[in-house]
C-alpha positions in Angstrom: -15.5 -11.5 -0.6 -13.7 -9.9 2.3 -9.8 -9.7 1.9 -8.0 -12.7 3.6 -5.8 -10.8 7.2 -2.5 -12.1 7.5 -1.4 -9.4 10.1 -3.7 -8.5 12.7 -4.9 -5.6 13.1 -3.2 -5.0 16.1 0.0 -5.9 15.2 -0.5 -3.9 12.1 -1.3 -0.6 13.5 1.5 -1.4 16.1 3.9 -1.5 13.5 2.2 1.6 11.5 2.5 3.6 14.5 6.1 2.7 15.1 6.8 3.4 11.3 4.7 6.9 11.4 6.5 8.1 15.0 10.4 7.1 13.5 12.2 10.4 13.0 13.1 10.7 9.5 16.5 8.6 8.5 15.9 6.6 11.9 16.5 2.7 11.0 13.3 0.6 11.9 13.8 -3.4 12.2 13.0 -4.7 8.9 10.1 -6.9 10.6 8.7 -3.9 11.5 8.8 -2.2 8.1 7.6 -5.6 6.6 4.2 -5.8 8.6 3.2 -2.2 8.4 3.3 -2.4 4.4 1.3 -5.9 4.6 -0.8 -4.3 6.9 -1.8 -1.7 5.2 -1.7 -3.5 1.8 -4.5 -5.9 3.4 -6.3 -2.3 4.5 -6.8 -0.9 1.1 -8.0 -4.3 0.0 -10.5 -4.3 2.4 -11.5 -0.5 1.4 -11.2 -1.0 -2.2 -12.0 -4.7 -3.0 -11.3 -6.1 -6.3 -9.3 -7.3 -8.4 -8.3 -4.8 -11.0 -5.2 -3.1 -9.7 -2.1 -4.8 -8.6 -0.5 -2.5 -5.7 3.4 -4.0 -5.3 5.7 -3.4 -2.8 9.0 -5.0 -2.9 10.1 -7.1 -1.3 8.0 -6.7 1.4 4.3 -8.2 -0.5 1.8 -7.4 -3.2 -2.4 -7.4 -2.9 -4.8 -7.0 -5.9 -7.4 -4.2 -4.8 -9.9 -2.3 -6.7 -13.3 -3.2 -8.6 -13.4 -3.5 -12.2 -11.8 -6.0 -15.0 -11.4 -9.2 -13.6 -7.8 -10.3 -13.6 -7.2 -13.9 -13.5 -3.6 -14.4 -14.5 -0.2 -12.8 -15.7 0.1 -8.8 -14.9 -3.0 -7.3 -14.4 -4.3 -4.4 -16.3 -3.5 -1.7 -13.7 -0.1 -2.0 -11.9 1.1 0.4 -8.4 4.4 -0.1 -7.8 6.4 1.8 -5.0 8.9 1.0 -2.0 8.2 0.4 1.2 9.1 4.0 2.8 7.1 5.9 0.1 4.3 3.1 0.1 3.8 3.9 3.9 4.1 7.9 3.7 1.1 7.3 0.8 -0.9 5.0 3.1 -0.5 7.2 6.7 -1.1 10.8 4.6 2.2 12.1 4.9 2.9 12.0 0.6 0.3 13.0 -1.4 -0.4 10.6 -4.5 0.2 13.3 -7.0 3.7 14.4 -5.6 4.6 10.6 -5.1 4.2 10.6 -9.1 6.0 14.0 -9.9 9.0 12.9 -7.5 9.1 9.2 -9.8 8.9 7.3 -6.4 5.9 5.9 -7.2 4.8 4.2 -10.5 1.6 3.6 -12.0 -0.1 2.1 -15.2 -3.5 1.4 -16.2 -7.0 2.7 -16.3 -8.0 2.3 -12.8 -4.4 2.9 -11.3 -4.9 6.1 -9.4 -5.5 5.2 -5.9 -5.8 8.8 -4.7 -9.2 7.9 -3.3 -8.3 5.5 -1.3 -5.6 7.0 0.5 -5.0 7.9 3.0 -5.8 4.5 4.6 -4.2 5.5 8.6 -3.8 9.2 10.0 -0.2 9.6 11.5 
């Protein structure tokens, strides 16, 4: 089943783009921020479908990616949990997955919780 789009694609990579081309410390609208992390949240479900990992970025949304053990309710047995600016630096190539975890910006649990392979999902 193909993940359901609530941001275009347009809009999506608009808003990526915008992110990716902010000099570093530059303030973004949060609306901006907001729909290039549920953009590309609905881009690695659509690369990794599934249901096994839980990928959460808060406050801005939270998809379910990744095939394996069906997860149905409560907390899923993987669980990605990051913010928004190091979410977006995993997902347009400019933080590598293994430094996101040495730095402790990024935290994962579970078998399938490394999403290395996925990423990057956009090319700054």
């Amino acid at each position: 089943m193909a993940a359901r789009r609530r941001v275009s694609p347009q809009d999506g990579a608009r808003a990526a783009r915008q992110w990716a081309a902010a000099q570093k410390g530059q303030s973004l609208p949060r609306q901006v921020t907001a729909t290039a992390v549920r953009f590309t949240l609905e881009e690695l479900a659509a690369c990794a479908p599934g249901r096994s990992v839980e990928v959460r970025v808060p406050p801005f949304g939270a998809v379910q990616a990744v095939a394996g053990t069906v997860h149905r309710r409560g907390t899923p047995p993987s669980v990605v949990e990051t913010d928004a600016a190091t979410w977006l630096a995993l997902a347009t190539g400019r933080l590598g997955w293994q430094e996101a975890m040495a730095s402790g910006a990024l935290a994962a649990s579970g078998e399938r919780c490394d999403l290395s392979p996925y990423l990057p999902l956009l090319r700054a």
